[in-house]
Structures are given as structure tokens and as C-alpha cells.
N, C-alpha and C positions, 0 to 999 in steps of 0.2 A: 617445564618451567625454567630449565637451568637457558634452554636456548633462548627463551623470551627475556630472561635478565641478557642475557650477549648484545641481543639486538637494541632494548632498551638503553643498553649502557656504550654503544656505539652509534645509538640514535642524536639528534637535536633533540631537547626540552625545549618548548614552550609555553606560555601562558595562551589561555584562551583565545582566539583572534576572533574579529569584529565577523560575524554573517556577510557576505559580500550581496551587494544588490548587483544584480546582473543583467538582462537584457532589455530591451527595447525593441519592440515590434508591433505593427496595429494589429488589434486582436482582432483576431482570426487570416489575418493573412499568411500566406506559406510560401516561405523561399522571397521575399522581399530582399533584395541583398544591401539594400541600404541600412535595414532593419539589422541585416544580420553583422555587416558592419560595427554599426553600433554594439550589437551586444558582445562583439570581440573588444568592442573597447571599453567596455565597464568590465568584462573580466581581466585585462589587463591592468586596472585601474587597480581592483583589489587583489592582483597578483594570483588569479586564479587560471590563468589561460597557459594551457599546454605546454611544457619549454620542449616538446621532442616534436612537435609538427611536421618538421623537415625528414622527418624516420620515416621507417616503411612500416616499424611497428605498431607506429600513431596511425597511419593511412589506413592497417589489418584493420584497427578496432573501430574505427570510421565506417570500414565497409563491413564490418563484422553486427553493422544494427541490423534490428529484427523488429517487427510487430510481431505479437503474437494475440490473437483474438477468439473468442467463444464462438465458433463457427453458425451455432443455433442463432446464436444471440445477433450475430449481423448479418443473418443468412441475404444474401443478396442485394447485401447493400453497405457496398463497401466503397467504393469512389463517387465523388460530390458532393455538394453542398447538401443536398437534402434532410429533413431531420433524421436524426439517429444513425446516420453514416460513420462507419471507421475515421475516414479521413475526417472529419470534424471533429470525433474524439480525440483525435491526434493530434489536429491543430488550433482547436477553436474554444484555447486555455489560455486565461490568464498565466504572467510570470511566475506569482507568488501567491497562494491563497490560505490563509489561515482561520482556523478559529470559524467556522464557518462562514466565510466569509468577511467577518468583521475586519479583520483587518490585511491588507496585500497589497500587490505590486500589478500596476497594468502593463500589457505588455507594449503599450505606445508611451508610457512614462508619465500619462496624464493621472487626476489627483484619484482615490482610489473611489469609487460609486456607494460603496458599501452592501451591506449583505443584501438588502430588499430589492437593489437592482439584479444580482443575479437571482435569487431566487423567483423573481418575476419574470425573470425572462423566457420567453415562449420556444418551444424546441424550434429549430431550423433558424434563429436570431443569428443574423450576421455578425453580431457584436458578442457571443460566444453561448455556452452550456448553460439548458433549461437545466435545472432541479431533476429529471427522467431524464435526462440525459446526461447528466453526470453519473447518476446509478447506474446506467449499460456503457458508461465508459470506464466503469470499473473492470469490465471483463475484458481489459486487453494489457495486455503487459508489452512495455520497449525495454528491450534486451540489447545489450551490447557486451562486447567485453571493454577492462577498462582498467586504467592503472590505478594503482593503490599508490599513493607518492608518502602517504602518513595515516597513521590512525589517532583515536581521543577525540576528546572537546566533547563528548557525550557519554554520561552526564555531566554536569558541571566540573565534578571535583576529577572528571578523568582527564589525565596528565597527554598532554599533544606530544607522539612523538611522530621525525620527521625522518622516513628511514634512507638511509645511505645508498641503498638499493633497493628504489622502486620494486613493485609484483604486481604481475596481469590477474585479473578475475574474472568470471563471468558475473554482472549486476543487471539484476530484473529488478525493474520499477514497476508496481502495483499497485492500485490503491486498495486500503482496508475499509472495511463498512463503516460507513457515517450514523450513527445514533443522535449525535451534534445539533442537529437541526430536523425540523419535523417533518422536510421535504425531499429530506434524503433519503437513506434505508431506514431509518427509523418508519417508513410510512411503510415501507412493505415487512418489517417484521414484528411489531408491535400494533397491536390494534387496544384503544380506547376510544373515551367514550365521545370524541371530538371528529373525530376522522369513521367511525365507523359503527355509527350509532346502531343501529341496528343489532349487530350482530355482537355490540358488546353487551347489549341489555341482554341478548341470549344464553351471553357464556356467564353472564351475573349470573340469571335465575338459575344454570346450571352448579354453578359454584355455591347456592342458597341453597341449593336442596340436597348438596351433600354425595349425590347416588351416583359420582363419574370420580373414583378414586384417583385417577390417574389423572383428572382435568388440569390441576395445580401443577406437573410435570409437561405438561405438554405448554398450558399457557399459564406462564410463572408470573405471577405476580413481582411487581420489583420495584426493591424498597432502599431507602438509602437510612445508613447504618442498620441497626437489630432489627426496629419497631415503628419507624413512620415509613409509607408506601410513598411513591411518587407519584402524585395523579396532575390528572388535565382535564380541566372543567367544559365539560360538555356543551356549553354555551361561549363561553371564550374562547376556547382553546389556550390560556392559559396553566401554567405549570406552576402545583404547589405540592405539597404532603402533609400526611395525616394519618390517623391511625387508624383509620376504616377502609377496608376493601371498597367502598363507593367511590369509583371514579379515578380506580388504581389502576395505572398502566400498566398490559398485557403483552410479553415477551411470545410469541409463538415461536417455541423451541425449533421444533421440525423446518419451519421455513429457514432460521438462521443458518444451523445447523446443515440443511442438504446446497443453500447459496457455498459454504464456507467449503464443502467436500469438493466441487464443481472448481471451485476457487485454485483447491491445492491441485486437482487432476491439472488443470490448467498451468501451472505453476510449472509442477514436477516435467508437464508432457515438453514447454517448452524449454527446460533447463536439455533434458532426454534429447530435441533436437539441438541446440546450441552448442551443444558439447562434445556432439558426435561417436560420443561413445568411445574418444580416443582411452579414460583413463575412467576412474572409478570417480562419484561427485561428494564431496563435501560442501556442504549446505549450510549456509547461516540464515537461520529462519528467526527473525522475532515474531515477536507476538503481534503479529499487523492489527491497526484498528485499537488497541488496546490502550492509548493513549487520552488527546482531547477528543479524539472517535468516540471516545467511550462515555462523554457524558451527557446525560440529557440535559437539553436546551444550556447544555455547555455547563453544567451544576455540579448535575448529581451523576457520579462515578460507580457506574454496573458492572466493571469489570470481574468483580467479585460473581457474576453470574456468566459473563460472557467468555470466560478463559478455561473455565471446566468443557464447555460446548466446543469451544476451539480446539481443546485438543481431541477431544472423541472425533472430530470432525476429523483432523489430521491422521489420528489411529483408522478410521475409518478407509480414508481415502488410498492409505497406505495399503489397508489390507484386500479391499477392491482392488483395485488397479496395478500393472507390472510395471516400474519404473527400472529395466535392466542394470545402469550405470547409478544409480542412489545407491550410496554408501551409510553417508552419515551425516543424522538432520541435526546441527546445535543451535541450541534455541537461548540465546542470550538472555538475561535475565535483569533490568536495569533499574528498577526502583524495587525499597525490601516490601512493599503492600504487597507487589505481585506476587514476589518471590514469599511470601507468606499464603498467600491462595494458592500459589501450584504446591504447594508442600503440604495445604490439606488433601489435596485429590491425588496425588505422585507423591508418595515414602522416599520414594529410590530417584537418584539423580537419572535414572536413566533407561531404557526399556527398551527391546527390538519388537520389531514386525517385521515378517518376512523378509528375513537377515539384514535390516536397515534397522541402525544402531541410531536413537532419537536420545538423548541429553543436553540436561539444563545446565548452565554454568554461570550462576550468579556474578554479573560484576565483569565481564567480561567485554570486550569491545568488537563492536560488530566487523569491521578489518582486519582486526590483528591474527592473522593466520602464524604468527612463525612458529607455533608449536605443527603447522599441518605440514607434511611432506608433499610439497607441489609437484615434485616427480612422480609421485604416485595416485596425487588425487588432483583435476581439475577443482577449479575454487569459486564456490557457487554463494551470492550473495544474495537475496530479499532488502529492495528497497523499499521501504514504504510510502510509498507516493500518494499524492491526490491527484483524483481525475479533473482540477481546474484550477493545475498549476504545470510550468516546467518540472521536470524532473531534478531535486534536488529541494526547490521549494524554498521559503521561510525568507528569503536573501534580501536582505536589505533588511529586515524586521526585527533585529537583535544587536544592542549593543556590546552585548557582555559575551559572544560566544555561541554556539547553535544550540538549540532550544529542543530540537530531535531529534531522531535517530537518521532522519533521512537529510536536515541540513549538516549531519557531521559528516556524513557520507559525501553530500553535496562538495563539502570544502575539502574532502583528503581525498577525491577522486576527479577525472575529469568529466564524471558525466555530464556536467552544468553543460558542453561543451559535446561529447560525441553522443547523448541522448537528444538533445535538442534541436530541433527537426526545422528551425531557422537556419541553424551552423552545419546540419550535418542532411545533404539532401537524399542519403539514402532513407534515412527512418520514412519518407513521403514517396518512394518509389514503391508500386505496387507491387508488383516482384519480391521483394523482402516483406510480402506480409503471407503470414502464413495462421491458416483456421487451425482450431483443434474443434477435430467432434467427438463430443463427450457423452460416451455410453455409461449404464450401471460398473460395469466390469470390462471396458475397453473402452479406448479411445484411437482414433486415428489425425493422421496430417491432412487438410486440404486447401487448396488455392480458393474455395468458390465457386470455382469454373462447372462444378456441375452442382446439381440441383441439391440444396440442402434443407429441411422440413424447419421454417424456424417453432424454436421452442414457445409454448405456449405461456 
């Protein structure tokens, strides 16, 4: 604490600064350099582009980008245009996507289409990510390292400081499960009576007749506050609530659950390469997803069921899998609802597994390392990204300040800038994309190059 007063008190204070809107490029083109021109000049505009370019330590972290991806999941279909391709994940995003869509940034500067253009659009669309293909571009993370020039701006009341001397990190961009919209992961981990009629009248009559104690565990009913359920009418597919199990949306635990383990294995396995194992890793993990991710048809707020499964998921994957260089996972805690749900399921601020030290620390800002000794531990960050924006996101859609945890990120770091795959041509070089294949209890590196079974 004493060091983070030093630094705070030798830092700049500022008030909030405006989200910057950032690039311009036709969506889905890759490496346009007119485009990418452009986008150095709206980050100039709002004072976000790089001051050390001319450095060699600017150029490491440039060349220090990475894809990293679900090897299953794009088994054999990694370069071209075709649907469900890596490189389309990678490239064929809008600027800025919020709120499911409702409201963003295109990346050629024209007026924004609104949600129902992407969500109609058909996989392999030149003009960018179908609805199923935003959900298997969630399985790839761009890693870079990156500088920390300030932290703050999120949440609102946290105080921007601007430090004196910059710090390198390692920051993985991710995206968390969308619940948000009905076309996203909500379609594969919920089942009702709209999308899956059949099989929901099945688990009705199972749940009416009482004889599957365990059914209500496995497919949670979920209700917003104590006593109305959130249901979706079977013939609309409209979203209402009420106090009867008819027509009450179905959480299937298990699926969320084994997506989220998959998730961290992935996570962990490419921090494991990035880092190289020079130094032990400190981890800043939020609660990815747990945000506007978390409400249905953008409403009603499940997080109250979704962050007890998250963390089992994490405990899980931890005790699966050997992550040799994971030290210690901090899990920042930013609004008090949350921090009131993890403290009915977590007493204690903090618990190991296989000598990996995981604590929560309310109030805490996802940068501000200067309590961590960087001599001793590489400094490992979780962006929480969507798969149908730049990395950094939100930019231009906020007057008052960043609105998440990934545009605060956006604005105290240069990812806008060595993540973005117009300005930086390695993240588009094949070579820097690296598979993880993901076993129960092991996982390996691979390029592709030899035959991978994809996952069913």
C-alpha cells in the first residue's frame, strides 16, 4: 500500500478523458495501408498513439504479437476467406461493437447498420462475423506485450493516474460469453421453449414429475431477483417474466461450465508460452463476460448464477491442467453486487490450488501493478474483449470516460495500436499463430501442420 501511495503521489491526476474513436478501415480488409494510415490518425487525434515508436522496445512489442487459438476448434482452417477461418476471426471485426450490437463503430467510418445487419449476416459474408462465427471467434486470443503509460477511468469514480515511468505487461485479449443476444452463446447454453422446443417440453415434463433431484442443478432455471423466472414465449420468441416455471429459460450448467474450463486452459496455456517461463506470472483475471455479457436480451442480469460456475470452472481448470510459471491469479472486483455474490460462495478473500495463490481484491484497478515486484514476476493482464470489435473496443461511444474494463485498458495502454492487425502486420502473419490442443488433463502447442481431429 505504502508503495502505491509513492507512486500515486508522484503520478499526474486526472479527470476522466473522453473514449477516443479510433480507426478506419473497410471491414474486413487486412493490411490496407490507407486504412491503416487513417487509423494512426484518429489515434493521434485523441492523443492515444504511441510517443516511443522510434524505440526498439516499441518494435519488441510489435513483434512480440501472437494469435493464439483452440486448435480443435479451427482444426484445418486457418488461412482464407472461407467461413469459420482464424484469419476472418481476426480480421473480419468491426471497430467498436457494443451492447450487442446496438450501438458501434464501422471500421470504414460509415453510419453504423445496427444489430439485425450483423446478426443476419450469413457466415463467410465479406462484410464481416455471422452470429456462429462470432462464438468460435471467441476461442482465439491476440497477445501481445504492452505498455502500461497509466491506470483508472474504470470505474467511473476511479481516479486516472498517469505514471512517470511507464511498465511493460503481458495483455491477452478475449472475448467472454455473450448471454446478450439470443444468437450468441446464449443459443448454445440455454435452452427454452423458442429455440428448442422439443427438448424443452422434455425437461418440463421432467421437472413436473419431480423423480430427477438433481435436474434443477444441472438445468437452472433463472430468475431475475428472488421470485419472477425470465421466460421466452414459445411462439414469439419474445422475453418477459413471471412466476411460473412455463416458459422459464434453462441455463444447462455443464455446457457453460466445460466452454469456461476450455476457456482458462487456453488462456493459462498461452500466457505458459508468451512468457517463456523467464520469471514466475501474476495474473490479473476479471470476471470476463460478467458485465453487459450477462444480461439477457440486454435486461435481466444472471450474474448472480453465472460467477459461482465461473469460478468452479477456474478451480477446475487449475487443478486439471500444469500451468509451471502461474504464480498468482488476482481477480479484480469492480461493482459491490458482484463483490456481494463472490462473498456468498468465497468467505476468505483468497484460496490456492496447486500452489497457485487465486485472490479477490475489491476496488482494485486492473493496471495498477505497483504493489507487484516486476523483477520477480512477469505481469500478465485478461482483456476482456469481443469477438466483433478491435481490441480495446467502446472508442468513440462515451462521452464522460470508459464505460469498461476493456476501454480503460484500451486508453492506458497502446494495445488500440500493437493488438490491431491494420497497424501491426504481424498479428496477420501465419507464423505467429500458434494452436493449443486441449486435453482433459493436458494440453499441447501446435502450428496445424499436422492433422488435428476437430472437436465435435
Amino acid at each position: 500500500m505504502i508503495a502505491r501511495g509513492i507512486i500515486r503521489a508522484l503520478g499526474i491526476f486526472s479527470k476522466g478523458v473522453a473514449t477516443p474513436r479510433l480507426s478506419s478501415a473497410l471491414l474486413g480488409r487486412s493490411l490496407c495501408l490507407p486504412a491503416a494510415q487513417y487509423a494512426k490518425d484518429r489515434l493521434a487525434t485523441f492523443e492515444l498513439l504511441p510517443q516511443d515508436q522510434n524505440t526498439e522496445s516499441f518494435q519488441q512489442r510489435m513483434k512480440s504479437a501472437k494469435v493464439f487459438y483452440d486448435a480443435k476448434i479451427f482444426a484445418n482452417n486457418l488461412e482464407g476467406d472461407q467461413p469459420y477461418s482464424l484469419q476472418r476471426a481476426v480480421t473480419k471485426v468491426a471497430a467498436a461493437d457494443v451492447e450487442a450490437s446496438r450501438y458501434g463503430e464501422m471500421a470504414d467510418g460509415s453510419a453504423w447498420p445496427g444489430a439485425e445487419f450483423f446478426m443476419q449476416l450469413k457466415s463467410g459474408d465479406p462484410r464481416g462475423l455471422s452470429p456462429d462465427e462470432r462464438i468460435q471467434a471467441r476461442k482465439k486470443i491476440i497477445a501481445s506485450r504492452a505498455l502500461i503509460s497509466r491506470f483508472g477511468g474504470y470505474p467511473a469514480n476511479s481516479m486516472i493516474t498517469t505514471l512517470r515511468k511507464p511498465y511493460e505487461a503481458y495483455i491477452f485479449t478475449m472475448a467472454g460469453m455473450q448471454f446478450e443476444n439470443a444468437k450468441l452463446d446464449y443459443k448454445t447454453c440455454i435452452v427454452d421453449a423458442y429455440n428448442h422446443p422439443e427438448k424443452y417440453q422434455a425437461l418440463q415434463k421432467e421437472f413436473a414429475s419431480e423423480k430427477n433431484e438433481l435436474l434443477p442443478f444441472e438445468y437452472i432455471p433463472l430468475k431475475t431477483g428472488l421470485f419472477r423466472y425470465i421466460q421466452r414465449d414459445a411462439s414469439t420468441g419474445n422475453f418477459t417474466t413471471g412466476f411460473s416455471l412455463k416458459n422459464a429459460i434453462l441455463l444447462h450448467r455443464d455446457t457453460y461450465f466445460k466452454t469456461l474450463v476450455e476457456d482458462f486452459t487456453l488462456l493459462f496455456a498461452s500466457a505458459e508460452k508468451m512468457t517463456e517461463g523467464n520469471k514466475k506470472m501474476y495474473f490479473k483475471l476479471p470476471l470476463i463476460g460478467m458485465g453487459y455479457f450477462a444480461r439477457i436480451e440486454g435486461c435481466y442480469d444472471i450474474r448472480n448464477y453465472l460467477i459461482p460456475i465461473f469460478l468452479s470452472a477456474l478451480r477446475r481448470a487449475l487443478e486439471k491442467q500444469t500451468f509451471k510459471h502461474l504464480h498468482t491469479i488476482e481477480i479484480p472486483i469492480f461493482e459491490e453486487e458482484t463483490a456481494q455474490i463472490v462473498d456468498v460462495f468465497f468467505r476468505e478473500n483468497s484460496f490456492d490450488i496447486n500452489n497457485i495463490k487465486v485472490i479477490f481484491t475489491p476496488r482494485e484497478d486492473i493496471l495498477d501493478f505497483t504493489d507487484v515486484d516486476s523483477k520477480e514476476y512477469d505481469l500478465c493482464v485478461l482483456n476482456p474483449g469481443d469477438a466483433n470489435s478491435f481490441p480495446g473496443n467502446e472508442i468513440g461511444l462515451s462521452k464522460n470516460g470508459p464505460t469498461s474494463v476493456e476501454s480503460a485498458i484500451g486508453n492506458n495502454t497502446d494495445i488500440r495500436y500493437v493488438q490491431n492487425h491494420l497497424l501491426n502486420p504481424n498479428i496477420t502473419q501465419r507464423e505467429n499463430w500458434i494452436g493449443v490442443a486441449i486435453e482433459d488433463q493436458q494440453y499441447h502447442y501446435t502450428n496445424n501442420e499436422q492433422h488435428i481431429t476437430p472437436r465435435p
